[in-house]
C-alpha positions as CSV (number, residue, x, y, z in Angstrom):
1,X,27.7,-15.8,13.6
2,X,27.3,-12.9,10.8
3,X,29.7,-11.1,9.2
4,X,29.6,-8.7,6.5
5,X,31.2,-7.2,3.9
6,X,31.0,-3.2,3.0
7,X,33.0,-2.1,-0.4
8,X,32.4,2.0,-0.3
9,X,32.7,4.7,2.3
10,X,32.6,3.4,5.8
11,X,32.6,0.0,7.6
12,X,30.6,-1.4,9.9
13,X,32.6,-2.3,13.1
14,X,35.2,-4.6,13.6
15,X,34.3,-5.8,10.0
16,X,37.5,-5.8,7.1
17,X,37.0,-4.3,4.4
18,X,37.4,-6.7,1.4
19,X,37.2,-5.7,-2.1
20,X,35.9,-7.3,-5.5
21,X,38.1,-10.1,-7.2
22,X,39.1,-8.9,-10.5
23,X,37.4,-10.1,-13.6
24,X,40.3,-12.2,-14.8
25,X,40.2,-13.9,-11.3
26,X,36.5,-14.6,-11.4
27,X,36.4,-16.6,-14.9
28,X,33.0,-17.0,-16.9
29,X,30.0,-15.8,-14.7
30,X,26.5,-17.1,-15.7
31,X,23.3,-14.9,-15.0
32,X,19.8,-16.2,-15.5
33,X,17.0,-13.5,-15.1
34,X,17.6,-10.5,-16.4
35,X,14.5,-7.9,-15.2
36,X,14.2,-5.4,-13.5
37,X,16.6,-5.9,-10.6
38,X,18.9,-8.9,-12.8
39,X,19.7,-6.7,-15.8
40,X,21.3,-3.9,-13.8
41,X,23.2,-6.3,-11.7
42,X,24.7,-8.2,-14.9
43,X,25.5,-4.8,-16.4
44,X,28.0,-4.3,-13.4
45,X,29.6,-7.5,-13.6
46,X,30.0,-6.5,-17.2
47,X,30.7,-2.5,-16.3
48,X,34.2,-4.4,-13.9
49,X,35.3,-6.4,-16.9
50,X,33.7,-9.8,-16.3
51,X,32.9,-12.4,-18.9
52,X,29.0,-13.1,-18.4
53,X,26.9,-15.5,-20.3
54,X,23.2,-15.0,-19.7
55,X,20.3,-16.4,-20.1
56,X,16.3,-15.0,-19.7
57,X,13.1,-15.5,-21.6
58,X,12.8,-12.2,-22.9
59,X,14.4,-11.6,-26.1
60,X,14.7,-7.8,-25.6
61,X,16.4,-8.8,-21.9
62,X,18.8,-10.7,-23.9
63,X,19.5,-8.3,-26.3
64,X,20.4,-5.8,-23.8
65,X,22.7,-7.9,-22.2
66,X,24.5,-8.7,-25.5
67,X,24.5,-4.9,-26.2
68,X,26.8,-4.4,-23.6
69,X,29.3,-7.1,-24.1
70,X,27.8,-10.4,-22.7
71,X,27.1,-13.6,-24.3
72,X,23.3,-14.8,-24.4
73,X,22.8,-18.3,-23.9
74,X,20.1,-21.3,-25.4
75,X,19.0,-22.5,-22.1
76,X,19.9,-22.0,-18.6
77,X,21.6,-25.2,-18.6
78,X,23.4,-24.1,-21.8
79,X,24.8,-21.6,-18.9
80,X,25.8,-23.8,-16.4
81,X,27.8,-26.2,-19.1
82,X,29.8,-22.6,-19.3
83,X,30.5,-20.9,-16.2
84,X,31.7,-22.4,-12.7
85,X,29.5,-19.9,-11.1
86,X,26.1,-18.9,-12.2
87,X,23.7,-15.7,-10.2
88,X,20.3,-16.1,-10.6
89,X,17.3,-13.3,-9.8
90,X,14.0,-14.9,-10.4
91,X,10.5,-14.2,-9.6
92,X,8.8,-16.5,-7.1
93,X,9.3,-20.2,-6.0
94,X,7.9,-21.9,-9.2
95,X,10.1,-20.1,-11.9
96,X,13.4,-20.9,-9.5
97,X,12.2,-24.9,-8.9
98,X,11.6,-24.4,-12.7
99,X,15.3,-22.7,-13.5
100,X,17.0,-24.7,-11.2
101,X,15.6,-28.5,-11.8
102,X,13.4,-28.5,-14.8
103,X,13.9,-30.1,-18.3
104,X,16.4,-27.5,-19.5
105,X,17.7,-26.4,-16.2
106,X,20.9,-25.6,-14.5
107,X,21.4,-28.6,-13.0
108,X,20.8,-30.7,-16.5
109,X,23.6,-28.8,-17.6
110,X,26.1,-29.8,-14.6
111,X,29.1,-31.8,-15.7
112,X,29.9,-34.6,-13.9
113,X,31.9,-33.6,-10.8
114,X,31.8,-29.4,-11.6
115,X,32.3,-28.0,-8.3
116,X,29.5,-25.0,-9.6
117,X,28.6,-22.3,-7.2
118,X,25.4,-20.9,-7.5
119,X,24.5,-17.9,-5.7
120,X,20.2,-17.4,-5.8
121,X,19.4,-13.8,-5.4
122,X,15.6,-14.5,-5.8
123,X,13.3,-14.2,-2.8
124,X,11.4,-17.4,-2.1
125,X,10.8,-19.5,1.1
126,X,13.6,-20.6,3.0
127,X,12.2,-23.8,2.5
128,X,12.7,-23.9,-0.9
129,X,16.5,-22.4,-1.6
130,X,17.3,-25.9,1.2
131,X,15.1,-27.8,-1.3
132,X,17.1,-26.5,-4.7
133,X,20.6,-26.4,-2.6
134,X,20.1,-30.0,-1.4
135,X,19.4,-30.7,-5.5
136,X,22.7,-29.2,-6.3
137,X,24.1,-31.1,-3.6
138,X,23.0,-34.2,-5.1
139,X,25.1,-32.9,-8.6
140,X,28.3,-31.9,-6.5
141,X,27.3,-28.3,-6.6
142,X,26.9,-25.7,-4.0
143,X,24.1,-23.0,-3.4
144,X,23.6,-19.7,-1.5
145,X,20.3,-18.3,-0.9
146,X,21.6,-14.5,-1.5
147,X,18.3,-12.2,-1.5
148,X,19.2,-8.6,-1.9
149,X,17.6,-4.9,-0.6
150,X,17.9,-1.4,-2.1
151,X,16.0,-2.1,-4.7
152,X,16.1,-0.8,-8.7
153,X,18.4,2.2,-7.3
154,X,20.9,0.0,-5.9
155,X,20.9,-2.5,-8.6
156,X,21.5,-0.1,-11.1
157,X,24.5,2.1,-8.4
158,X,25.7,-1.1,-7.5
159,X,24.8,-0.6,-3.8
160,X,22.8,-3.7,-2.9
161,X,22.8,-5.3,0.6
162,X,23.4,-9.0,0.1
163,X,21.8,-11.6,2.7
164,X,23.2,-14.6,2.7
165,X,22.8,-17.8,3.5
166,X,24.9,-21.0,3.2
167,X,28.6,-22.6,4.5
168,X,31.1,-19.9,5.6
169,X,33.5,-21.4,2.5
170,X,30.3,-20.4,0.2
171,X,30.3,-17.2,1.5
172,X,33.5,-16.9,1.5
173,X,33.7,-17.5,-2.6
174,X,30.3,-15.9,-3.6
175,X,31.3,-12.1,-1.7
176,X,33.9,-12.3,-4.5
177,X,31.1,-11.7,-7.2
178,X,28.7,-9.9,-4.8
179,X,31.3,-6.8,-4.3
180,X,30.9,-6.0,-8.0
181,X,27.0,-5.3,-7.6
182,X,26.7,-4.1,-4.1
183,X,28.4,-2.5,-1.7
184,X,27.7,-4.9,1.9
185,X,27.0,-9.0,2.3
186,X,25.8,-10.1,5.2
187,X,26.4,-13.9,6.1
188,X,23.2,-14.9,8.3
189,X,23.8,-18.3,8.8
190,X,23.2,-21.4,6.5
191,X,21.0,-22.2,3.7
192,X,17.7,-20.3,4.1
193,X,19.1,-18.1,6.3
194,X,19.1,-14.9,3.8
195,X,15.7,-15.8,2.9
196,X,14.6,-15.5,6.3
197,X,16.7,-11.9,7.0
198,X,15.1,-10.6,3.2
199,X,11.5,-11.3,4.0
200,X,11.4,-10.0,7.8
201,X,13.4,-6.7,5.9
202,X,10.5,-6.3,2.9
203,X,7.6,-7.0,5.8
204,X,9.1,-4.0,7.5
205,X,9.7,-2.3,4.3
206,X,5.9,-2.7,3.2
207,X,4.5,-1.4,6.7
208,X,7.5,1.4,6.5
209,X,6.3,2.5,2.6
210,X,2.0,2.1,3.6
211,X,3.2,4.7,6.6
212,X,5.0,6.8,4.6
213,X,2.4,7.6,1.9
214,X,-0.1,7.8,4.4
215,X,2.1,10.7,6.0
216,X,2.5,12.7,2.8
217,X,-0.9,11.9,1.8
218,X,-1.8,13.5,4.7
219,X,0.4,16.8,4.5
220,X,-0.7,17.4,0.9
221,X,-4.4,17.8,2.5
222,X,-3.1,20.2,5.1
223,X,-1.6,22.3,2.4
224,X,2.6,21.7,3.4
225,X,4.6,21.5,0.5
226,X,5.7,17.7,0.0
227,X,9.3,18.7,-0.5
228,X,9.1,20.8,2.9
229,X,8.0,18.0,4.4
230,X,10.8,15.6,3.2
231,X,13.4,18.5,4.6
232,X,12.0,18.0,7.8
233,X,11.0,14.0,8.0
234,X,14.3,13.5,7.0
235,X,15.5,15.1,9.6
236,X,13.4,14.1,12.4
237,X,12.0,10.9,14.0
238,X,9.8,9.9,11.2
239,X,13.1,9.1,8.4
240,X,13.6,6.4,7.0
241,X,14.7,4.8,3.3
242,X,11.3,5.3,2.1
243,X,11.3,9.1,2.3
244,X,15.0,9.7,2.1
245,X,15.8,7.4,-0.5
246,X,12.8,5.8,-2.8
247,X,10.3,8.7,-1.6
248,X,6.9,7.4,-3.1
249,X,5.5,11.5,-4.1
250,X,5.9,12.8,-7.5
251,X,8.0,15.5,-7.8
252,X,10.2,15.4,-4.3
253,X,12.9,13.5,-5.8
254,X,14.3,12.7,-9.0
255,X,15.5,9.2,-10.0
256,X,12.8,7.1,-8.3
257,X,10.1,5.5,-9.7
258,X,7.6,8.3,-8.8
259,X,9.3,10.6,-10.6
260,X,8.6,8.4,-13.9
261,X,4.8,7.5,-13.3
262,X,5.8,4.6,-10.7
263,X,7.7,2.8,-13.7
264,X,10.6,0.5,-13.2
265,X,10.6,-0.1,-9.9
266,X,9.4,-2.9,-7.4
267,X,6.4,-3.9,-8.6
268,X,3.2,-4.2,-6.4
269,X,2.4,-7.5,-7.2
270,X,5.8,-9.0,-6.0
271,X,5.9,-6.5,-2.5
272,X,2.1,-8.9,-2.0
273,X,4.2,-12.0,-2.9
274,X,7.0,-11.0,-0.3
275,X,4.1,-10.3,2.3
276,X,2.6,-13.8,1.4
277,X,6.2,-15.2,2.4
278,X,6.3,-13.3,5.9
279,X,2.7,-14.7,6.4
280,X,4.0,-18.0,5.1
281,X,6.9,-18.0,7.3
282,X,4.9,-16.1,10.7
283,X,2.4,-19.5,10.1
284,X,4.8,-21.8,10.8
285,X,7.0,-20.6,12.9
286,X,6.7,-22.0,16.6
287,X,4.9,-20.8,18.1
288,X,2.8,-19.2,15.5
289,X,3.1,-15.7,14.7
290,X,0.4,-13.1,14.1
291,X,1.5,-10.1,11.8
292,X,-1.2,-7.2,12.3
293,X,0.4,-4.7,10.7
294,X,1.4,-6.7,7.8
295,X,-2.0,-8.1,7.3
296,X,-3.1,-4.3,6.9
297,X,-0.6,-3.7,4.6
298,X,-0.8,-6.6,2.5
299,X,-4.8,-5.7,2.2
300,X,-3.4,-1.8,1.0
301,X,-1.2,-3.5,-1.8
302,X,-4.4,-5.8,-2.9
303,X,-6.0,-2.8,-3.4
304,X,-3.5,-1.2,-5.3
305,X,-3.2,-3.8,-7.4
306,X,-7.1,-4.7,-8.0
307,X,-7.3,-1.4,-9.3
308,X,-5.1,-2.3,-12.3
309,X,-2.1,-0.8,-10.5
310,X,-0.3,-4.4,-9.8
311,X,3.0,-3.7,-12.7
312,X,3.8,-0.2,-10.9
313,X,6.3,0.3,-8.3
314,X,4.7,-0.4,-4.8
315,X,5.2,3.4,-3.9
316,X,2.6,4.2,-6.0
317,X,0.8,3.2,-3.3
318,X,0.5,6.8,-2.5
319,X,-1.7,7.5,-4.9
320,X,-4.5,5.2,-3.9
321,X,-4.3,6.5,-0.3
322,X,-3.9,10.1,-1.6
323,X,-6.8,9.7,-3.8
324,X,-9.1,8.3,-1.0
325,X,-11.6,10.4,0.4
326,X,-12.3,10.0,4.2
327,X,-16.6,9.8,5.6
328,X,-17.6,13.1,6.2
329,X,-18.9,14.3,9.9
330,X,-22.1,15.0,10.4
């Protein structure tokens, strides 16, 4: 069964409202990975009060973190020796396997018996958050898979959405922390379970964002100015969070990543990772599933990023498709 949390205006139905623990209730929270999506999530824990001790391989990450009143940390197992319950955003499934159970990881740095709750907001396959949280098992630890949508905006307002996945109890404990960095958590079931809700979302977000630059690509030919066009998609059939919220075309909004040169955001490069999940996960599924419209979407995104483009936000997608110029009738 799901339930979910909402901390703001509105609830969803027959759903309490229940608010953040305060920061001397939480104790010492760890943070390892500190990017784009990880540094404006530990600067909320930090904005309510909360004692955070991070860790990430980028000096200037770490710096910032300090900057703002956290504590920076050797190793990520110098993290877990400190804090009973540690948030981790990573990459991909290599640098969490890597985090979580290599040489220096969090689970070296377990104490005998600590009763750690770790709460993986990284998007990998399902497979392997029940691989790490069967690891942590093994150390007396718990783990929730705990992938998150609303991207760089939400991270930064604090408005995430929260998937999760793991024992009610976990849930339970881990919506304590989440409330400070987002405003709903959703529990999907058990371990894995988030995973699976995050990458059927970002499949649907890809296809949504390659439809949604195509659209404006095409007004701009027609001559409709691309902020007449947002007044009225956003108020007809065609809305949805990639023109109302993260719209992809310079100038229509201010705050996204198009409005800074497709900077900051969600890079390409990991939207083609997510994609390879969904076709990871469509694979194996019995029966097997075909995904047309991803396959076409992933191929845009390849495209995007063969042309150098891979580091920029995803909605710079619009640009490619903008830029293309259609066989001429003879």
């Amino acid at each position: 069964m799901m339930r979910a949390l909402r901390v703001g205006r509105g609830v969803w139905p027959g759903v309490k409202v229940r608010g953040a623990a305060s920061a001397s209730e939480l104790g010492p929270i760890g943070f390892v990975g500190l990017g784009n999506m990880g540094g404006p999530m530990s600067a909320n824990l930090l904005k309510a009060g909360c004692q955070v001790i991070a860790y990430d391989v980028s000096d200037a990450a770490m710096g910032q973190v300090v900057s703002q009143g956290g504590t920076a940390a050797k190793s990520p197992a110098a993290v877990a020796s400190s804090a009973k319950t540690v948030i981790s955003m990573l990459p991909s499934n290599p640098h969490v396997r890597s985090v979580y159970c290599g040489e220096e990881g969090l689970l070296t740095g377990l104490a005998n018996g600590a009763d750690t709750l770790f709460i993986d907001c990284s998007t990998i396959e399902p497979a392997v958050s029940q691989e790490v949280a069967k690891a942590a098992q093994q150390r007396g630890a718990r783990l929730v898979d705990a992938p998150v949508s609303g991207g760089t905006i939400g991270a930064q307002q604090a408005t995430l959405t929260f998937m999760v996945g793991g024992a009610a109890q976990d849930f339970a404990e881990a919506e304590k922390f989440l409330a400070h960095m987002g405003k709903n958590a959703i529990h999907c079931g058990d371990v894995g379970m988030g995973q699976a809700a995050k990458i059927c979302n970002n499949l649907l977000l890809a296809i949504s964002m390659a439809g949604t630059c195509e659209a404006y690509a095409l007004g701009t030919r027609l001559g409709i100015d691309p902020k007449v066009l947002a007044g009225v998609i956003n108020t007809s059939t065609g809305r949805c969070w990639s023109t109302d919220t993260y719209n992809p075309v310079p100038g229509v909004m201010d705050g996204v990543p198009a409005s800074r040169d497709y900077s900051g955001g969600f890079a390409c490069d990991l939207m083609i990772k997510d994609l390879g999940l969904a076709a990871g996960a469509a694979g194996s599924a019995q029966p097997r599933l075909s995904l047309p419209m991803g396959s076409l979407a992933t191929q845009l995104y390849i495209m995007m990023s063969a042309q150098g483009d891979g580091l920029k936000d995803f909605g710079g997608l619009y640009e490619l498709i903008n830029k293309a110029q259609g066989s001429e009738k003879q």
